[in-house]
C-alpha positions in Angstrom: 127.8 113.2 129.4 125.7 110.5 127.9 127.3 108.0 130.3 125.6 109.8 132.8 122.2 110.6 131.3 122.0 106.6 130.8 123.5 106.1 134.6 120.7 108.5 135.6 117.8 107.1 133.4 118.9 103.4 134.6 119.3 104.7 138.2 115.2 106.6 137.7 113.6 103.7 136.0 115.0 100.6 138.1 113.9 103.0 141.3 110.3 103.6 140.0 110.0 99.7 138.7 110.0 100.2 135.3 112.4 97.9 134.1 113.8 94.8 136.1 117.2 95.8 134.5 119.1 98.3 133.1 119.7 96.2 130.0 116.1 96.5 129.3 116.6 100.1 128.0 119.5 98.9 125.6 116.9 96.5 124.5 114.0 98.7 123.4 115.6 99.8 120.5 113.1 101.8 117.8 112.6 101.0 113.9 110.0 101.5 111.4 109.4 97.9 112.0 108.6 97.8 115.5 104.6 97.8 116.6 105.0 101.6 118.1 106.0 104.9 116.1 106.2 107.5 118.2 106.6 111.2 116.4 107.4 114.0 116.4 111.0 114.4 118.2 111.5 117.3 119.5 108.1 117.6 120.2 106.3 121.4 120.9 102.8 121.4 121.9 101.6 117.4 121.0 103.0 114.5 119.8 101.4 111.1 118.8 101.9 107.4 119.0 101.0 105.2 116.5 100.6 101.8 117.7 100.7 99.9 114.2 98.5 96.5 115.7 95.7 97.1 117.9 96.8 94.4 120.4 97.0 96.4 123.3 94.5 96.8 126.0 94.4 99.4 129.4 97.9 101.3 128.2 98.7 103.9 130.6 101.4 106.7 129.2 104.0 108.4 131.5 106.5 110.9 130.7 109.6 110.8 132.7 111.7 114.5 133.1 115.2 113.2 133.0 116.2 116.4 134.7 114.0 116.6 137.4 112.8 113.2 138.0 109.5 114.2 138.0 106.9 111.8 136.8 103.3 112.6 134.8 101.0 110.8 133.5 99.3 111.7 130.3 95.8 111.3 129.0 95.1 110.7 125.2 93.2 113.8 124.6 92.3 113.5 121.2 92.5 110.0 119.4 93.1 110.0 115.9 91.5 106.5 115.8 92.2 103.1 118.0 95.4 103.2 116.0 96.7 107.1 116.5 96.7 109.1 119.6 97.7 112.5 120.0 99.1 113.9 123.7 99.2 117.6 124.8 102.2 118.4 126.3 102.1 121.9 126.0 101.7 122.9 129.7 105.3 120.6 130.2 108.4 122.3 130.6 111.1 121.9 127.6 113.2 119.2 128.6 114.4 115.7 128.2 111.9 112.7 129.1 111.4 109.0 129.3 108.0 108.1 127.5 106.8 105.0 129.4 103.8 102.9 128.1 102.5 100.7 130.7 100.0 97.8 129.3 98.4 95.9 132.6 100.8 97.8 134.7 104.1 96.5 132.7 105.9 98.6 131.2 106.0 97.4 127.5 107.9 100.4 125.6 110.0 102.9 126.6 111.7 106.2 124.4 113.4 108.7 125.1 112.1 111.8 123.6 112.6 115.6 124.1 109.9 118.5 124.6 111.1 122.0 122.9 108.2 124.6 122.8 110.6 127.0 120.6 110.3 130.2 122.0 106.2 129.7 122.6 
């Protein structure tokens, strides 16, 4: 089953342009160490992203349903700060997605990340 969620993912993102390979995704591989946290997973209503250097200018976010292949694209509603920023996501259906965040167009991180409202 995963073999096919990756197949699928790969098959989605090299389609839409958002990575020149499918070996980018094995490459985008999240630690505390890396310059983007993003939290929580599953996510109900919001989640954030905490971008840990401020070196990032015109970011646009997109949210990927794995299922579906639908893409959005989400607006920071509330920032915390330049650092923090907290996304609404309550009006999404529960489901598996691809975060993209696009800097300039390019897609500089990707996660995948899943959307449960429990029960709401």
């Amino acid at each position: 089953m995963k073999n096919l969620q990756y197949i699928l993912l790969s098959t989605v993102m090299l389609f839409m342009g958002l990575v020149a390979n499918a070996s980018d995704i094995n490459n985008k591989v999240t630690s505390e160490n890396e310059p983007i946290h993003v939290y929580p997973i599953p996510a109900n209503t919001q989640f954030h992203i905490d971008f840990k250097n401020n070196e990032f200018s015109d970011v646009t976010y997109k949210l990927v349903n794995l299922e579906s292949g639908f893409t959005t694209t989400i607006d920071n509603q509330n920032s915390i700060n330049h650092q923090i920023s907290t996304f609404d996501v309550s009006l999404l259906p529960t489901g598996t997605y691809m975060l993209i965040i696009e800097e300039n167009g390019k897609s500089i991180y990707t996660k995948k990340m899943v959307i449960n409202h429990f029960g709401v």
